[in-house]
C-alpha positions, -999 to +999 in steps of 0.1 A: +342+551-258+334+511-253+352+490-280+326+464-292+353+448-320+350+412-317+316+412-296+286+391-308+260+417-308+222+408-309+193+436-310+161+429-293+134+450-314+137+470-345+113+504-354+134+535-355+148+528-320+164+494-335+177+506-368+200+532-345+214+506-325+222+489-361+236+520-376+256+523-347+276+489-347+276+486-385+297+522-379+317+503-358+329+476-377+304+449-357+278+432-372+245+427-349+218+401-353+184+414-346+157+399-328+118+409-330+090+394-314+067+409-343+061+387-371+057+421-395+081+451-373+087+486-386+111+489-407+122+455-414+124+471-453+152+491-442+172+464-427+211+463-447+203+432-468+239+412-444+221+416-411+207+385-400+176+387-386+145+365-367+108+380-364+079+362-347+095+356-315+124+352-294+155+334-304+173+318-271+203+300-293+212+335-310+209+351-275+227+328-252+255+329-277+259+362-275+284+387-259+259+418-255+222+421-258+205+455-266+172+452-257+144+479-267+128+492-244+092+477-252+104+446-235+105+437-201+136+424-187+112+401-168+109+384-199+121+341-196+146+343-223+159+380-211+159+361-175+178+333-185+203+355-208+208+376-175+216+344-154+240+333-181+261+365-172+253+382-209+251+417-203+215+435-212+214+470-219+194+497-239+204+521-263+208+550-236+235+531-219+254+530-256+246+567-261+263+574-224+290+555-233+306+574-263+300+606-250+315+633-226+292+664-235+267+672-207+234+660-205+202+668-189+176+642-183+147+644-181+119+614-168+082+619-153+049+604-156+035+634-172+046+665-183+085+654-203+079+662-236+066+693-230+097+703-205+122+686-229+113+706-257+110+741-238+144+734-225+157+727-256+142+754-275+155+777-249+193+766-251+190+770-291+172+804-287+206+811-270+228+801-297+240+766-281+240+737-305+218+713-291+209+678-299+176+661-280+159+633-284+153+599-263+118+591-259+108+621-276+119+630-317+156+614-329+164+579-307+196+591-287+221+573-310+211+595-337+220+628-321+260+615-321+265+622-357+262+660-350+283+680-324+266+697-298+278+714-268+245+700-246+225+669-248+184+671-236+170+635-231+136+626-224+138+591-204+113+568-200+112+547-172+120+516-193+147+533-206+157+537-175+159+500-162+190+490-189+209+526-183+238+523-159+264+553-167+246+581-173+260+607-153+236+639-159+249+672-152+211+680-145+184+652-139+148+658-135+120+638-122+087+657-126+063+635-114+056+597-104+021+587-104+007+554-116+015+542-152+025+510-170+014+488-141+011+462-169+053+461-169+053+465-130+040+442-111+052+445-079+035+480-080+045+516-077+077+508-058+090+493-089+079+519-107+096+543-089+126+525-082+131+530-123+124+565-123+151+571-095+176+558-118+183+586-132+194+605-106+224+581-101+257+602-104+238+634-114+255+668-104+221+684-096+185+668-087+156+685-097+130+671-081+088+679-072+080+695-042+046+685-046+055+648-055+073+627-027+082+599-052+109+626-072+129+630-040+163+618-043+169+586-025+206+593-023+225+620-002+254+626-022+243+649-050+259+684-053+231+700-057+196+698-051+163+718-069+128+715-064+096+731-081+062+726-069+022+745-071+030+763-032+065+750-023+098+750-037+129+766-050+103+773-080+068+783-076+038+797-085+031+832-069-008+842-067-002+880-067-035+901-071-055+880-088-028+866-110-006+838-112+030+844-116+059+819-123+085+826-093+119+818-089+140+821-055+117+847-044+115+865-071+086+868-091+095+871-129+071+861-152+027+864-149+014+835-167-010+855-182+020+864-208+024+827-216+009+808-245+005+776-228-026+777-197-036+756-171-017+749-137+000+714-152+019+739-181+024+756-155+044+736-132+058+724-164+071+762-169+086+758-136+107+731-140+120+738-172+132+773-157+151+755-130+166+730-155+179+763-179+192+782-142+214+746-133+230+753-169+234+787-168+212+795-195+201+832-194+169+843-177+160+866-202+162+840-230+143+812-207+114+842-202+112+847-239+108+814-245+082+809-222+056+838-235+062+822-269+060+787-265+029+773-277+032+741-270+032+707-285+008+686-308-015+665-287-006+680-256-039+698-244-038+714-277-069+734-300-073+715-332-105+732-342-130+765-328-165+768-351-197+779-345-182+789-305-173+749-300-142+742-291-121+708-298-090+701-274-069+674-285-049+653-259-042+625-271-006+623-255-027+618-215-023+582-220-025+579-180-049+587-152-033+617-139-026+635-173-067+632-179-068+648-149-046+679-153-065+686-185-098+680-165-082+707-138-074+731-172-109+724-192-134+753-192-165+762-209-194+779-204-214+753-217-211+712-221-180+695-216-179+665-240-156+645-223-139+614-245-122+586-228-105+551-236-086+523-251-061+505-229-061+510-193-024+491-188-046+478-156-048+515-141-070+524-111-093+550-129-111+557-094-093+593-094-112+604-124-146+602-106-147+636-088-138+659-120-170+638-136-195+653-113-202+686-127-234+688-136-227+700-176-204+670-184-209+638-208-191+613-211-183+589-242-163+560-233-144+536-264-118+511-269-108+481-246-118+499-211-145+516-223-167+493-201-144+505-170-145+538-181-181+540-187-190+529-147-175+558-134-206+576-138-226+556-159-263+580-163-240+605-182-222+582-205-227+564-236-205+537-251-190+532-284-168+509-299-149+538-315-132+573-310-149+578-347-184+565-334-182+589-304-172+620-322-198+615-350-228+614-322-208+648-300-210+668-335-244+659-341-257+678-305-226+705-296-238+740-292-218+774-289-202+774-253-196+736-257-160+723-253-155+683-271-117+672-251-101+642-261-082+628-227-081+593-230-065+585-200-051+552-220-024+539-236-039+540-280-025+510-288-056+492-285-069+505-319-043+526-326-005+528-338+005+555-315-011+584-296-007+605-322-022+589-348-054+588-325-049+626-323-047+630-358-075+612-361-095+633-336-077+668-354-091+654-387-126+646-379-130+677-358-124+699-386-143+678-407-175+675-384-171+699-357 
């Protein structure tokens, strides 16, 4: 464990995230200043009443006065004053990196463009469905700092690339990276490369890689792992198995489970399925529990996910494809016998969404494009699409013409904050008014 007595502390952001990292040196006898760009952040209310504490933008005396700087991870370390603090020689890091830190209990990690939250929590509910103690969190449910007030004998983080950039001694006993496509090219701007170069992170000092067959960019850069796993659709330690018209989930030859048993469908769970079973085999979890889990597991809210069926129309809610590639897996996984009423939008985060165009050719498709690229959107195929300012606007003109056979998906390909506070309040949204109008 780090000894911070004496160290002048400053937070960079507050939310749930922030009020960890201020729990966490108040518990340690330190007292942190906090920084936040926002002139009203979350949970400013909760703030201990002797915490200093500056809103509306950065604060360049507090931080070049400082010892240690925890930055969230919703701001860049490109950003001037994080620059200058850096050139200083003030250490920056994130919350992850204080969560490493204190602990020796193993850890699996877990980062991807698509497809983590799903993996994290089937891992996790496999290890508990064995009777380990298990605390997860990150990017997903408690912040990481949060799951060190209970014991547990294995730790499941979700990682997000950002979270990524300030870690530096994670050392997984398992570390995943489930896919790299492009995402947040807002915070990269010298491109994928620095995208990836993020993601790869968090194989440094891992015991075993997991990595994509299927995905070039989750190959370890480094040769000196112990061990190495890959997944993948045709290729891999873990694959899927087309056996007699079905598709079975097979691992190191062996097929051992049809997906037809599963809750979850379409080939992205799929591959999901694949790499959480590879994760549970590098920790010895028992294949018998990991199978049970996996015909159970119905997945998570937002996450390609049936909010409402009336009248034969079905409405899929997933709200959580906040990039190009996860709009396109649940493209790959929708279908109905009659219209597919196809909803996209709100921010882009300057994607490409060229790859999008062939899924919008089929010839019983519309398309209703909102939000701040709903002008992008809507030139992908224009004669099928109509234009709204809103998600509400959109939905309210589908449920006026849907017949039996139709399916109304919600797969934004973009980030909500546009309009909304998080992807899940959109989804809520989309849950409410489906059951409302649908």
């Amino acid at each position: 464990m780090a000894n911070y007595q004496g160290k002048k502390v400053i937070i960079i952001g507050l939310g749930v995230t922030g009020l960890s990292c201020v729990d966490f040196f108040i518990r340690r006898g330190v007292m942190p200043r906090l920084i936040d760009t926002r002139l009203k952040p979350p949970g400013l209310h909760k703030l201990a009443r002797n915490i200093q504490y500056h809103v509306g933008g950065m604060n360049d005396e507090w931080l070049l006065s400082s010892d240690l700087i925890i930055s969230s991870p919703g701001i860049s370390l490109m950003h001037p004053s994080l620059i200058t603090a850096a050139k200083a020689g003030i250490e920056i890091i994130g919350d992850i990196e204080l969560f490493c830190r204190e602990t020796q209990t193993p850890i699996v990690a877990i980062t991807g463009s698509n497809g983590k939250s799903t993996v994290t929590s089937l891992v996790s509910t496999m290890a508990q469905t064995a009777g380990w103690r298990v605390g997860s969190g990150g990017n997903i449910g408690l912040p990481a700092l949060m799951l060190l007030q209970n014991p547990a004998q294995l730790y499941i983080l979700e990682l997000s690339s950002f979270q990524l950039e300030t870690t530096y001694s994670l050392t997984a006993d398992t570390a995943v990276i489930l896919n790299v496509t492009e995402d947040h090219m807002d915070r990269y701007p010298q491109g994928m490369q620095q995208y990836f170069c993020a993601k790869q992170r968090i194989y440094n000092h891992a015991k075993t890689c997991i990595f994509n067959a299927d995905d070039a960019m989750t190959i370890p850069v480094y040769n000196g792992h112990a061990c190495y796993r890959s997944f993948g659709i045709k290729s891999g330690d873990y694959q899927l198995k087309y056996h007699k018209k079905n598709t079975w989930l097979q691992a190191q030859g062996s097929m051992i489970l049809n997906t037809n048993d599963m809750q979850i469908t379409g080939q992205h769970n799929f591959t999901n399925a694949l790499a959480a079973l590879a994760i549970a085999d590098s920790i010895n979890l028992p294949r018998e529990i990991s199978k049970l889990v996996l015909t159970t597991f119905r997945g998570l809210e937002h996450r390609f996910q049936l909010v409402y069926k009336n009248n034969g129309v079905r409405w899929i809610n997933d709200s959580k494809s906040t990039n190009v590639n996860s709009a396109v897996a649940a493209l790959k996984s929708a279908k109905c016998t009659g219209v597919l009423w196809l909803l996209l939008g709100g921010d882009g985060k300057l994607a490409n969404f060229t790859a999008l165009k062939i899924f919008l050719q089929k010839p019983h498709i519309r398309l209703y494009c909102f939000g701040r690229d709903g002008t992008a959107l809507s030139k992908l195929r224009p004669e099928i699409t109509v234009q709204t300012e809103t998600m509400t606007e959109a939905i309210l003109q589908i449920s006026a013409q849907t017949k039996p056979g139709d399916l109304v998906l919600l797969t934004p390909a973009c980030s909500s904050l546009d309009q909304f506070t998080s992807f899940k309040q959109r989804g809520m949204l989309f849950s409410k008014l489906a059951r409302e109008v649908g």
